[in-house]
C-alpha positions in Angstrom: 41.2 118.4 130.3 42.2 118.7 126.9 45.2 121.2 127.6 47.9 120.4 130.0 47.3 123.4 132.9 49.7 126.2 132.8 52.5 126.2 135.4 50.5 129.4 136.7 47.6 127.3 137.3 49.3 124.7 138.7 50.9 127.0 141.5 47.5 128.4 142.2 45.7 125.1 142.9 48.9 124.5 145.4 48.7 128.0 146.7 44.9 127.5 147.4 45.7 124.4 149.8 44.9 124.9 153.3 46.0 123.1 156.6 43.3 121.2 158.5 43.6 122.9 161.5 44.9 126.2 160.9 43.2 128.8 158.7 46.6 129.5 156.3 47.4 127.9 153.2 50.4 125.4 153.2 52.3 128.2 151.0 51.6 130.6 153.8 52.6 128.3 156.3 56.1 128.0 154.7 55.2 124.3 154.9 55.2 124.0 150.6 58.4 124.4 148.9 60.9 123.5 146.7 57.6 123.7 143.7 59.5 122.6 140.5 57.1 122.0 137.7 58.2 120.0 134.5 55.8 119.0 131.7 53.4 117.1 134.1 55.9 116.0 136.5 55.4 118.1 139.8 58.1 117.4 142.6 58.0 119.9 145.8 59.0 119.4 149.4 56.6 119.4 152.4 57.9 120.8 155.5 56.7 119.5 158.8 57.5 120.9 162.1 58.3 117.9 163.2 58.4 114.2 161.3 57.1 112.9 164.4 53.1 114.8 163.7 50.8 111.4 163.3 50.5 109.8 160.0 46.8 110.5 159.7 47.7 114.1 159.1 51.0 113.1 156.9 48.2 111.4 155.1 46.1 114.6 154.8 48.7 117.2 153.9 49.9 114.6 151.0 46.3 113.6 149.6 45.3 117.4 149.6 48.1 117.9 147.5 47.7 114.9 145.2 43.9 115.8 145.1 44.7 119.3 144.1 46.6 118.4 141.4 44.1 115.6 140.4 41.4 118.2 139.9 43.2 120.5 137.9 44.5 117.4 135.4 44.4 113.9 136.1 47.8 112.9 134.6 49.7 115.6 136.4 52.4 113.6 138.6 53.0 115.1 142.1 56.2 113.6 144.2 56.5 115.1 147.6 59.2 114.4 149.7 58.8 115.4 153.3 61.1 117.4 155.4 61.6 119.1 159.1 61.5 122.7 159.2 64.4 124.3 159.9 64.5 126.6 163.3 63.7 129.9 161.6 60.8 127.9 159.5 59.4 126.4 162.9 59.3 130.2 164.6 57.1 131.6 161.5 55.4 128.5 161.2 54.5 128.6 165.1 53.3 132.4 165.8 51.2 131.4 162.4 49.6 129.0 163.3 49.0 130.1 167.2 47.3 133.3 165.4 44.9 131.4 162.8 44.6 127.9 165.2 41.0 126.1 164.2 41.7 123.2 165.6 
């Protein structure tokens, strides 16, 4: 890509980024947040219900991010930190995910 993407663009790759066993985007999920996009340096914060979920999924949520971001332009530099859901975040997060559950 010849053109650095647009920080539009960039938020819709993110916002297009579903969870692997519920049928919501992360954004929906309230699990993506924190998005600060600078030049090609992406940071954002990942919020997990619990830091305890395996590391296979850690792994997923994190690639699918990284991936995302690959496809829209390769030099685009993603930094997620990853963080617990507060209790208010945990409730929203819960009834969504017991309502679009694929798993």
């Amino acid at each position: 890509m010849t053109n650095s993407p647009s920080e539009n663009e960039i938020q819709q790759a993110l916002a297009e980024i579903k969870h692997p066993e519920i049928d919501s985007t992360l954004i929906d999920l309230g699990m993506l947040k924190d998005i600060s996009i600078e030049s090609k340096k992406i940071t954002m914060t990942l919020k997990l219900p619990t830091m305890e979920i395996p590391a296979q999924i850690k792994d997923y949520l994190t690639n699918s991010i990284n991936l995302a971001l690959a496809n829209l332009d390769d030099s685009l530099q993603g930094t997620i930190t990853l963080a617990q859901m507060s209790q208010e975040e945990l409730i929203n997060f819960s009834s969504m995910a017991r309502a679009n559950w694929t798993g």
